[in-house]
Residue frames as a rotation matrix with the C-alpha (Angstrom) as fourth column:
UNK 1
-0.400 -0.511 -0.760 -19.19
-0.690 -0.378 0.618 7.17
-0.604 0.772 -0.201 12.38
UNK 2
-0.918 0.130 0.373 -20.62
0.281 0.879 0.385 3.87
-0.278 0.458 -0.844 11.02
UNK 3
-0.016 0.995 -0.099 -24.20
0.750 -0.053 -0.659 5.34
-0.661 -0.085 -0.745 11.25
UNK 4
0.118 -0.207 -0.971 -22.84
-0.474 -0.871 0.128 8.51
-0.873 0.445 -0.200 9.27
UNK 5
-0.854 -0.506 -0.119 -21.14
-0.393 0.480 0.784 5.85
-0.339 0.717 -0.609 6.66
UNK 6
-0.247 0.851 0.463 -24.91
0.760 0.467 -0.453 3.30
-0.601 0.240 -0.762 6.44
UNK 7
0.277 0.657 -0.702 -26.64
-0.083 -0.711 -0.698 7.26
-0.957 0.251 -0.143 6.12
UNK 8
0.038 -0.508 -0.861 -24.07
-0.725 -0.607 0.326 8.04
-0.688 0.611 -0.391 3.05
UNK 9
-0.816 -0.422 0.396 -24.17
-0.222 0.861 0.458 4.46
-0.534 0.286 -0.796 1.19
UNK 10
-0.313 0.846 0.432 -27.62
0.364 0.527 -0.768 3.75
-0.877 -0.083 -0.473 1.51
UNK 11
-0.516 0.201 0.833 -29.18
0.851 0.228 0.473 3.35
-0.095 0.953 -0.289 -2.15
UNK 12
0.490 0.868 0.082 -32.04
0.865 -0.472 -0.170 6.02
-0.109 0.154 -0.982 -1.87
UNK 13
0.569 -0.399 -0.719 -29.82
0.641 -0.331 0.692 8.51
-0.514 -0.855 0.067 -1.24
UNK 14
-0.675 -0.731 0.096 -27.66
0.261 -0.116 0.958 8.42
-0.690 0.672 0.270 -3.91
UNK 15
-0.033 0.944 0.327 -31.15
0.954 0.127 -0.270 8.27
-0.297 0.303 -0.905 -6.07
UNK 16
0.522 0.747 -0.412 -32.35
0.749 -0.632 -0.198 11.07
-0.408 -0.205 -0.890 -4.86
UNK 17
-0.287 -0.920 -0.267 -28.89
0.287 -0.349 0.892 12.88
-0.914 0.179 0.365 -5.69
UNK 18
-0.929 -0.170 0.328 -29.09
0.312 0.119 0.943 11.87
-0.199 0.978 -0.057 -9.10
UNK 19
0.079 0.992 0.095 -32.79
0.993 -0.071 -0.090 12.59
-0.082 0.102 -0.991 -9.19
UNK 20
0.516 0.128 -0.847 -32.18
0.228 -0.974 -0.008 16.15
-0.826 -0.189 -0.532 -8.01
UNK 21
-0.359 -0.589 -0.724 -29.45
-0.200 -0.709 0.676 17.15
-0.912 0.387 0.137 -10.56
UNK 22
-0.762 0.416 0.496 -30.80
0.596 0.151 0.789 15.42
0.254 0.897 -0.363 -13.57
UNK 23
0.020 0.905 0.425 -33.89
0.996 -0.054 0.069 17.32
0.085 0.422 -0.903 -12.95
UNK 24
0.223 0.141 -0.965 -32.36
0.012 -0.990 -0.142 20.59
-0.975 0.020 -0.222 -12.41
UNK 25
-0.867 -0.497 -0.021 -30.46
-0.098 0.130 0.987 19.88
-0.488 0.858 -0.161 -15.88
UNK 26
-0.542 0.639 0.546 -33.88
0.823 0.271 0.500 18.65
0.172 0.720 -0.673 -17.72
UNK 27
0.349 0.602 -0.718 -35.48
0.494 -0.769 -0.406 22.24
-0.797 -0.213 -0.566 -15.77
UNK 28
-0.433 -0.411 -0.802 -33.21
-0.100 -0.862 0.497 24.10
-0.896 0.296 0.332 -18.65
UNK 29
-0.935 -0.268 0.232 -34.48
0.080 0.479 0.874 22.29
-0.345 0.836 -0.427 -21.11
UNK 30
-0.317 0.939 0.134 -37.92
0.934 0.284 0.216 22.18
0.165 0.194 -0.967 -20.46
UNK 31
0.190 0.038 -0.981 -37.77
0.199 -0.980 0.001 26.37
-0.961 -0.196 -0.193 -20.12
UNK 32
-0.829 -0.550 -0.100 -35.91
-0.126 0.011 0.992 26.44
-0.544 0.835 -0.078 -23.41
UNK 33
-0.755 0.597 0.272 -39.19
0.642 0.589 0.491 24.60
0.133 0.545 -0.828 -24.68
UNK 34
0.042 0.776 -0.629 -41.83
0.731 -0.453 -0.510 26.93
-0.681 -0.439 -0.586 -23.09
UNK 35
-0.270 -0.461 -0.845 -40.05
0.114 -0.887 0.448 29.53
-0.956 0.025 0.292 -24.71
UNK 36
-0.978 0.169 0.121 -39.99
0.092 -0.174 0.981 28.31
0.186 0.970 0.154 -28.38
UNK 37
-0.207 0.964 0.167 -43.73
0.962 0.169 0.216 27.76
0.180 0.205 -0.962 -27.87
UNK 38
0.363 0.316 -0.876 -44.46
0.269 -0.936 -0.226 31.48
-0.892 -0.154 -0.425 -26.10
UNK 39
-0.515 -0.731 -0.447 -42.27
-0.016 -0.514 0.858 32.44
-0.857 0.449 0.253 -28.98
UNK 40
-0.840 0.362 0.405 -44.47
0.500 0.225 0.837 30.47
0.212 0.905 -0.369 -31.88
UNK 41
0.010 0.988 -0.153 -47.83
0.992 -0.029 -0.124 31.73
-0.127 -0.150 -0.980 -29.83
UNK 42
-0.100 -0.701 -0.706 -46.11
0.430 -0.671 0.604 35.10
-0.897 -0.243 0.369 -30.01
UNK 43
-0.983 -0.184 0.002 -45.66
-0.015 0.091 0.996 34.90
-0.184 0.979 -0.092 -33.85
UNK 44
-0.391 0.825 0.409 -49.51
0.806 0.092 0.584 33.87
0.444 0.558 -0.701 -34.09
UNK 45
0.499 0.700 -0.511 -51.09
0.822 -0.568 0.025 36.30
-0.273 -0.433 -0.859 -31.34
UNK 46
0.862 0.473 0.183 -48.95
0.396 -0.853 0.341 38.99
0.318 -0.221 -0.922 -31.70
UNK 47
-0.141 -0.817 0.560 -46.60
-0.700 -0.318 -0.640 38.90
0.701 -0.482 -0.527 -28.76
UNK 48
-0.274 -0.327 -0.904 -45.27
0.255 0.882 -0.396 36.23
0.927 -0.339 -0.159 -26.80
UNK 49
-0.736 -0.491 -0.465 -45.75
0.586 -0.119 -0.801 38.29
0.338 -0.863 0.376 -23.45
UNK 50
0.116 0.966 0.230 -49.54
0.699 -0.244 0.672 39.00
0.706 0.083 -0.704 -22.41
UNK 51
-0.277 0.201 -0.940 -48.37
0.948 0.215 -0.234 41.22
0.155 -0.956 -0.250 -19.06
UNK 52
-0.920 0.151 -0.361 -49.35
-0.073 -0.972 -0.222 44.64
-0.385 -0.178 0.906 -20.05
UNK 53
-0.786 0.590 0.187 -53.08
-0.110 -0.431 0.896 43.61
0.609 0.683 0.403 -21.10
UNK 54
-0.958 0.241 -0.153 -55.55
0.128 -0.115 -0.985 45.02
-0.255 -0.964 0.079 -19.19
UNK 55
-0.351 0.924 0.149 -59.14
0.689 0.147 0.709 44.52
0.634 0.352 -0.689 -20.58
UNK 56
0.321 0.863 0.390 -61.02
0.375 -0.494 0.784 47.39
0.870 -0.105 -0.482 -18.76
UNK 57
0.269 -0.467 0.843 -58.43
-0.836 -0.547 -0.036 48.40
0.478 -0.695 -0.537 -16.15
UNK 58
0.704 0.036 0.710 -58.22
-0.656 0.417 0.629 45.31
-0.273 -0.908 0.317 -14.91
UNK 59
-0.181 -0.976 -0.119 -54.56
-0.976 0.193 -0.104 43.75
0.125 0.098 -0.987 -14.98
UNK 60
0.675 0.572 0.466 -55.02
-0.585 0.800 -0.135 40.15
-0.450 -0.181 0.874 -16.17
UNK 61
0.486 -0.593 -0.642 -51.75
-0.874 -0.329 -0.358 40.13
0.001 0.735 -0.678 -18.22
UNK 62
-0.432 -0.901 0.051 -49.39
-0.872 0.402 -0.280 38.37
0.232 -0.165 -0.959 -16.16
UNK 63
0.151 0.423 0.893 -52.20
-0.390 0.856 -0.340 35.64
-0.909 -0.297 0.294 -14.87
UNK 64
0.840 0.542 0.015 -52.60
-0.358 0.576 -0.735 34.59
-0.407 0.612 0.678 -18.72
UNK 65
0.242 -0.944 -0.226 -48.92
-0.861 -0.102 -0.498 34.70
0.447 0.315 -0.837 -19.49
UNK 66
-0.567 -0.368 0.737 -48.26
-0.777 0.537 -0.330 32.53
-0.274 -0.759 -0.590 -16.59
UNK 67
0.330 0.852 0.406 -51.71
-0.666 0.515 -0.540 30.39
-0.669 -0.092 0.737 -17.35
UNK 68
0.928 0.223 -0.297 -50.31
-0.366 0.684 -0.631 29.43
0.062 0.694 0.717 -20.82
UNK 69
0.106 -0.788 -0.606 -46.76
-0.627 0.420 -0.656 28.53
0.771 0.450 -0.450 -19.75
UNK 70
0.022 0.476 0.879 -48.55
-0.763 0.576 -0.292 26.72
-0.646 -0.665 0.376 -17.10
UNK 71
0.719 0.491 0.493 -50.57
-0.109 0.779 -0.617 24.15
-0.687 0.390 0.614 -19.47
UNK 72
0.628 -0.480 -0.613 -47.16
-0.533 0.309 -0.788 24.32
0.567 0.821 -0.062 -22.07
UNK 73
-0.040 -0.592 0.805 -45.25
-0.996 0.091 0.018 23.63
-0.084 -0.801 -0.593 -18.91
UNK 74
-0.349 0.226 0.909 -47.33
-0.590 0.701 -0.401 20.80
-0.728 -0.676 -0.112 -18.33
UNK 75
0.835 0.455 -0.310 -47.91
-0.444 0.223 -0.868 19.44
-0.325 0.862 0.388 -21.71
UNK 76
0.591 -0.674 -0.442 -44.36
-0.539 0.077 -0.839 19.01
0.599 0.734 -0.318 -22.12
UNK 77
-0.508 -0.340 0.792 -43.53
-0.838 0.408 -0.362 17.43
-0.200 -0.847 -0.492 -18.92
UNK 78
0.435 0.557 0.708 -46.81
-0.476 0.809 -0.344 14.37
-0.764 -0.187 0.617 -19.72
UNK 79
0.913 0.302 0.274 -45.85
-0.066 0.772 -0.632 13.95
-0.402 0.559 0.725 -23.05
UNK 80
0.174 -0.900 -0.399 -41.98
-0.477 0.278 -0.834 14.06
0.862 0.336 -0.381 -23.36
UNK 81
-0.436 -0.809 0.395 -41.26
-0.803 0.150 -0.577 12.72
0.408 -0.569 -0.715 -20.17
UNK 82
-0.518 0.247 0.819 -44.07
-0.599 0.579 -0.553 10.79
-0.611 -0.777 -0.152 -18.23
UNK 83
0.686 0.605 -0.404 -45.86
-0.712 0.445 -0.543 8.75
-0.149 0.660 0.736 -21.39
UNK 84
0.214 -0.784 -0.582 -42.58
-0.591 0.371 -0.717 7.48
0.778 0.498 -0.384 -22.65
UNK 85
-0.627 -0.677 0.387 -41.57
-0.711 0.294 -0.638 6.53
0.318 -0.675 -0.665 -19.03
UNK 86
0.124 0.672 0.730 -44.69
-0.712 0.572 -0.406 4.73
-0.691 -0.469 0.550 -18.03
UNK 87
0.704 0.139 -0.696 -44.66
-0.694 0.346 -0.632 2.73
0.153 0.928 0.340 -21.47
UNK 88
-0.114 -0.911 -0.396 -40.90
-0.505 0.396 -0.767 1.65
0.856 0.113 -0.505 -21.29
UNK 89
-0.633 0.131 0.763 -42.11
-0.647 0.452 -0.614 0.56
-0.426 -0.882 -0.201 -16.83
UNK 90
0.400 0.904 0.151 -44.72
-0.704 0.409 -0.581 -1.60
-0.587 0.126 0.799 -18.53
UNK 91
0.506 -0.613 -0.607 -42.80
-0.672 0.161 -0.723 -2.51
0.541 0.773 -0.331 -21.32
UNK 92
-0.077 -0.963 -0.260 -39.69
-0.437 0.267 -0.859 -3.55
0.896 0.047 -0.442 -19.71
UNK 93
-0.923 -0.366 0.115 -40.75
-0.248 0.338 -0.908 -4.12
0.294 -0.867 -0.403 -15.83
UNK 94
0.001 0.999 0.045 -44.55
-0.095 -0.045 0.994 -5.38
0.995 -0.006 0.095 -15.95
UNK 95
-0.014 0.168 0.986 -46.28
-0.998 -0.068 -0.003 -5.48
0.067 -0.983 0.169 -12.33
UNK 96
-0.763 -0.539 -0.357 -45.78
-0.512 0.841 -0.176 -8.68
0.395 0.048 -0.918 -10.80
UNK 97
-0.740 0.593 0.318 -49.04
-0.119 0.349 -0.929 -8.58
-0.662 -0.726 -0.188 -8.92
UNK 98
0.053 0.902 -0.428 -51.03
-0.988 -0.014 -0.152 -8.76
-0.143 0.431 0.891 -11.84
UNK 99
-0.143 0.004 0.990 -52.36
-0.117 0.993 -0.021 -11.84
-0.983 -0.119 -0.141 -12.06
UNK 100
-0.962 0.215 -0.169 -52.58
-0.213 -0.201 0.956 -13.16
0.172 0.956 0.239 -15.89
UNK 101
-0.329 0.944 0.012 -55.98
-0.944 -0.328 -0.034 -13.40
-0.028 -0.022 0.999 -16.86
UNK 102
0.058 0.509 0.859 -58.49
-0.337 0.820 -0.463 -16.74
-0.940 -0.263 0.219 -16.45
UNK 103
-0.986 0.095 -0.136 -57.82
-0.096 0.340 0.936 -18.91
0.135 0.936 -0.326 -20.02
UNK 104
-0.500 0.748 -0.437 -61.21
-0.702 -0.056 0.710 -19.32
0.506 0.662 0.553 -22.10
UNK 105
-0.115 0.508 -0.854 -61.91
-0.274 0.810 0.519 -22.81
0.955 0.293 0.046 -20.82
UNK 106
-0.685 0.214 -0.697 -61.43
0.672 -0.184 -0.717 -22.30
-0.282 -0.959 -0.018 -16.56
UNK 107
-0.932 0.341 0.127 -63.66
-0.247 -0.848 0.470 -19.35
0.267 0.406 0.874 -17.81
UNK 108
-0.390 0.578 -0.717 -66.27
-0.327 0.641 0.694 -21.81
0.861 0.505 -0.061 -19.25
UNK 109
-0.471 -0.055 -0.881 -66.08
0.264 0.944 -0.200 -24.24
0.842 -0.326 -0.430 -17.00
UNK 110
-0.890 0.162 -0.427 -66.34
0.361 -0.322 -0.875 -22.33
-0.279 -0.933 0.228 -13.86
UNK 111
-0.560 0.827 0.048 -69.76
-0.760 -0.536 0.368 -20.57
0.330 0.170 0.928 -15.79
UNK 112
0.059 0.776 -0.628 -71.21
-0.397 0.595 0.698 -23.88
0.916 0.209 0.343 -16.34
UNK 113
-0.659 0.135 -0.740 -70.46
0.739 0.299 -0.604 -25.17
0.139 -0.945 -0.297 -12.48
UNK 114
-0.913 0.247 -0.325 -72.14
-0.054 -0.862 -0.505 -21.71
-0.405 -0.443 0.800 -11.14
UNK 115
-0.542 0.546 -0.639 -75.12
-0.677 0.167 0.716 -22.83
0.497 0.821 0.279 -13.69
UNK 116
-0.404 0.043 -0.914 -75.47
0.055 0.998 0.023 -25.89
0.913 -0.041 -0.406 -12.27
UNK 117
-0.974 -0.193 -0.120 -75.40
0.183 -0.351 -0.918 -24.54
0.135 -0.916 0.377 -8.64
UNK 118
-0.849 0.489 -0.199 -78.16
-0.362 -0.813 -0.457 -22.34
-0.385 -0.316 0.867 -9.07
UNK 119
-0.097 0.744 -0.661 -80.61
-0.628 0.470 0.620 -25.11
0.772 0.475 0.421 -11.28
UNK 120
0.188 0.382 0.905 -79.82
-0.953 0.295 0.073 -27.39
-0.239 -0.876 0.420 -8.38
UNK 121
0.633 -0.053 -0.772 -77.81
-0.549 0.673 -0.496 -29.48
0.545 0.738 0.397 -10.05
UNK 122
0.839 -0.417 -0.350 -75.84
0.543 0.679 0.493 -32.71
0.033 -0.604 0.796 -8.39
UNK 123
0.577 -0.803 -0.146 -73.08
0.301 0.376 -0.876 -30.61
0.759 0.462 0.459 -8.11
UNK 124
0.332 0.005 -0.943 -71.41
0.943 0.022 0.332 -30.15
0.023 -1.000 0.002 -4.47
UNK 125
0.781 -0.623 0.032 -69.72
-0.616 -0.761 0.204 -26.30
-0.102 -0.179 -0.979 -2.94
UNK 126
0.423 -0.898 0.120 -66.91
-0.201 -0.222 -0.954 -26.03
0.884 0.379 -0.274 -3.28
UNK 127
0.793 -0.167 -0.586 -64.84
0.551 0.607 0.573 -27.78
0.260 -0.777 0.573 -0.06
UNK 128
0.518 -0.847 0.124 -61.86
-0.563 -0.446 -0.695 -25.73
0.644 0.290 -0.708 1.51
């Protein structure tokens, strides 16, 4: 029973929970959106719903339907959901492995040793 209790506690878990419903919940939304857009592309082409057009007999309808609520699909997923989020992880939680960058004058310095090096100047390797 303890191993059942760890399984049911344990942080990821819960996550994932929340992960799953919040993204069925944001799935209505982001249908809802496809829609207005088929709806506006609809308004310019015509009709919102390409699956009866067959160019020479060949049934190509439903691919292009699908194709463009593919790339709206996926337009609206980079830039409502993953831009913002990456931004705000940078923003708010920077990576810790980055190292900051060399200041101007360790910069310098280290050129003009490496200079030196290579003219044969008095100046020793580096010792570890």
């Amino acid at each position: 029973m303890t191993g059942f209790k760890n399984f049911l506690l344990r942080g990821n878990l819960i996550e994932l929970a929340v992960a799953f419903i919040m993204g069925g919940a944001f799935a209505t939304v982001v249908t809802a959106t496809v829609a207005l857009i088929m709806d506006i592309v609809g308004k310019v082409g015509g009709q919102p719903d390409f699956s009866n057009y067959s160019p020479g007999g060949v049934s190509v309808g439903a691919w292009l339907t699908a194709l463009i609520a593919f790339l709206i699909l996926s337009a609206v997923v980079y830039f409502v959901i993953v831009m913002p989020y990456t931004r705000a992880k940078e923003r708010f939680f920077p990576d810790p492995t980055e190292e900051p960058g060399t200041p101007e004058d360790i910069a310098l310095l280290t050129e003009i040793r490496d200079l030196l090096r290579t003219q044969g100047g008095a100046v020793p390797p580096k010792q570890l």
